[in-house]
C-alpha positions, 0 to 999 in steps of 0.5 A, a space after each residue: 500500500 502506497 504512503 497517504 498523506 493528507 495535510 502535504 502542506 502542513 496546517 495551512 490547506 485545513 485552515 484555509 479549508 475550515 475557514 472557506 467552510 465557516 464563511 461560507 455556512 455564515 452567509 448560508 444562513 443569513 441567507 436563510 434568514 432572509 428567506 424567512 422573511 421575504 413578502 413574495 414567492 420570488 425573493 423567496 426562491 431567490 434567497 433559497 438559490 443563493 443560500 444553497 450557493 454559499 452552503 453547497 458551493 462555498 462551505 462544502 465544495 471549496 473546503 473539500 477542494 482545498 483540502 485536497 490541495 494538502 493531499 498526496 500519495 507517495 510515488 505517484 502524481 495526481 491529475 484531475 478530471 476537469 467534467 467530474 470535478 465541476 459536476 461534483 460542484 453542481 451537485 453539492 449545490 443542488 443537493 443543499 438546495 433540494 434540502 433547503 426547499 424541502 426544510 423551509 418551505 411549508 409549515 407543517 410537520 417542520 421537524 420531519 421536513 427538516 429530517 427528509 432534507 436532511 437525509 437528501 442533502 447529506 447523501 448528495 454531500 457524500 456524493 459529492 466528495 465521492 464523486 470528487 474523488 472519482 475525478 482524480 487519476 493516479 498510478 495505482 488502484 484505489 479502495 475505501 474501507 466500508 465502515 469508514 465510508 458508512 461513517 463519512 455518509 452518517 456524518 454528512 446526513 447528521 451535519 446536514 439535519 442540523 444545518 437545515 435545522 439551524 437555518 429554519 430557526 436561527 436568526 440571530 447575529 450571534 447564534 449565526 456565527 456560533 452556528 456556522 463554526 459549528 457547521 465548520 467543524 461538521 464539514 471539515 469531520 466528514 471530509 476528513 473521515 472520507 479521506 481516511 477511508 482510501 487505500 492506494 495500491 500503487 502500479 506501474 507508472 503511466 501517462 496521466 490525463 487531466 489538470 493539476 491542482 496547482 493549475 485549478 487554484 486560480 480559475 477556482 480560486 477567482 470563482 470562490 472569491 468572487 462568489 463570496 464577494 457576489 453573496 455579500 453585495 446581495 445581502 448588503 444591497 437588499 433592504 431589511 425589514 428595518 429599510 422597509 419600515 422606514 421608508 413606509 414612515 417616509 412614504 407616509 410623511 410625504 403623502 401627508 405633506 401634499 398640497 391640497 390637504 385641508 387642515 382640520 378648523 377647531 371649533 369654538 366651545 361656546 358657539 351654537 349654530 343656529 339658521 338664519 332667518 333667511 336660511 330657515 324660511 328657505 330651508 336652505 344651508 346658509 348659516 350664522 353663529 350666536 355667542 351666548 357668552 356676550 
C-alpha cells in the first residue's frame, strides 16, 4: 500500500479549508434568514438559490477542494478530471438546495421536513466528495474501507439535519456565527473521515490525463472569491425589514405633506349654530353663529 498523506502542506490547506467552510455556512444562513422573511414567492426562491450557493458551493465544495490541495500519495502524481470535478460542484449545490426547499418551505410537520432534507442533502454531500474523488487519476488502484465510508455518509446526513435545522430557526447575529463554526467543524469531520477511508495500491507508472491542482487554484480560486464577494453585495444591497419600515414612515410623511390637504378648523366651545332667518324660511344651508357668552 502506497504512503497517504493528507495535510502535504502542513496546517495551512485545513485552515484555509475550515475557514472557506465557516464563511461560507455564515452567509448560508443569513441567507436563510432572509428567506424567512421575504413578502413574495420570488425573493423567496431567490434567497433559497443563493443560500444553497454559499452552503453547497462555498462551505462544502471549496473546503473539500482545498483540502485536497494538502493531499498526496507517495510515488505517484495526481491529475484531475476537469467534467467530474465541476459536476461534483453542481451537485453539492443542488443537493443543499433540494434540502433547503424541502426544510423551509411549508409549515407543517417542520421537524420531519427538516429530517427528509436532511437525509437528501447529506447523501448528495457524500456524493459529492465521492464523486470528487472519482475525478482524480493516479498510478495505482484505489479502495475505501466500508465502515469508514458508512461513517463519512452518517456524518454528512447528521451535519446536514442540523444545518437545515439551524437555518429554519436561527436568526440571530450571534447564534449565526456560533452556528456556522459549528457547521465548520461538521464539514471539515466528514471530509476528513472520507479521506481516511482510501487505500492506494500503487502500479506501474503511466501517462496521466487531466489538470493539476496547482493549475485549478486560480480559475477556482477567482470563482470562490468572487462568489463570496457576489453573496455579500446581495445581502448588503437588499433592504431589511428595518429599510422597509422606514421608508413606509417616509412614504407616509410625504403623502401627508401634499398640497391640497385641508387642515382640520377647531371649533369654538361656546358657539351654537343656529339658521338664519333667511336660511330657515328657505330651508336652505346658509348659516350664522350666536355667542351666548356676550
Amino acid at each position: 500500500m502506497a504512503q497517504i498523506h493528507h495535510f502535504d502542506h502542513g496546517w495551512i490547506t485545513p485552515t484555509i479549508s475550515y475557514t472557506l467552510s465557516v464563511l461560507g455556512s455564515l452567509l448560508g444562513l443569513t441567507l436563510a434568514a432572509r428567506f424567512r422573511s421575504a413578502r413574495s414567492s420570488g425573493e423567496r426562491v431567490w434567497w433559497l438559490i443563493l443560500a444553497a450557493v454559499a452552503i453547497g458551493g462555498t462551505a462544502i465544495w471549496s473546503m473539500h477542494f482545498v483540502a485536497m490541495m494538502g493531499f498526496s500519495v507517495s510515488g505517484t502524481p495526481i491529475r484531475y478530471d476537469v467534467g467530474i470535478t465541476a459536476a461534483s460542484a453542481i451537485l453539492a449545490v443542488v443537493a443543499v438546495g433540494v434540502g433547503l426547499a424541502i426544510a423551509l418551505f411549508g409549515e407543517r410537520a417542520q421537524n420531519a421536513r427538516i429530517i427528509a432534507g436532511g437525509v437528501i442533502s447529506g447523501l448528495g454531500v457524500a456524493a459529492m466528495h465521492y464523486t470528487g474523488m472519482a475525478a482524480m487519476h493516479l498510478n495505482g488502484e484505489i479502495s475505501y474501507s466500508t465502515t469508514r465510508v458508512g461513517m463519512s455518509i452518517g456524518i454528512a446526513v447528521v451535519a446536514a439535519s442540523v444545518a437545515l435545522w439551524l437555518a429554519v430557526t436561527v436568526h440571530k447575529p450571534l447564534a449565526i456565527f456560533i452556528s456556522a463554526l459549528v457547521m465548520g467543524i461538521a464539514v471539515n469531520a466528514m471530509h476528513f473521515t472520507g479521506m481516511s477511508a482510501m487505500s492506494v495500491r500503487l502500479e506501474a507508472p503511466d501517462e496521466l490525463s487531466g489538470a493539476t491542482a496547482t493549475s485549478l487554484i486560480v480559475p477556482i480560486g477567482a470563482t470562490v472569491v468572487f462568489g463570496i464577494l457576489g453573496l455579500a453585495y446581495a445581502l448588503m444591497a437588499a433592504p431589511t425589514e428595518e429599510d422597509r419600515a422606514a421608508a413606509a414612515y417616509l412614504a407616509a410623511r410625504r403623502e401627508s405633506s401634499q398640497p391640497g390637504t385641508i387642515p382640520r378648523q377647531p371649533v369654538a366651545p361656546m358657539a351654537e349654530q343656529q339658521p338664519s332667518r333667511g336660511a330657515s324660511a328657505l330651508g336652505g344651508g346658509a348659516w350664522t353663529y350666536r355667542d351666548r357668552s356676550r
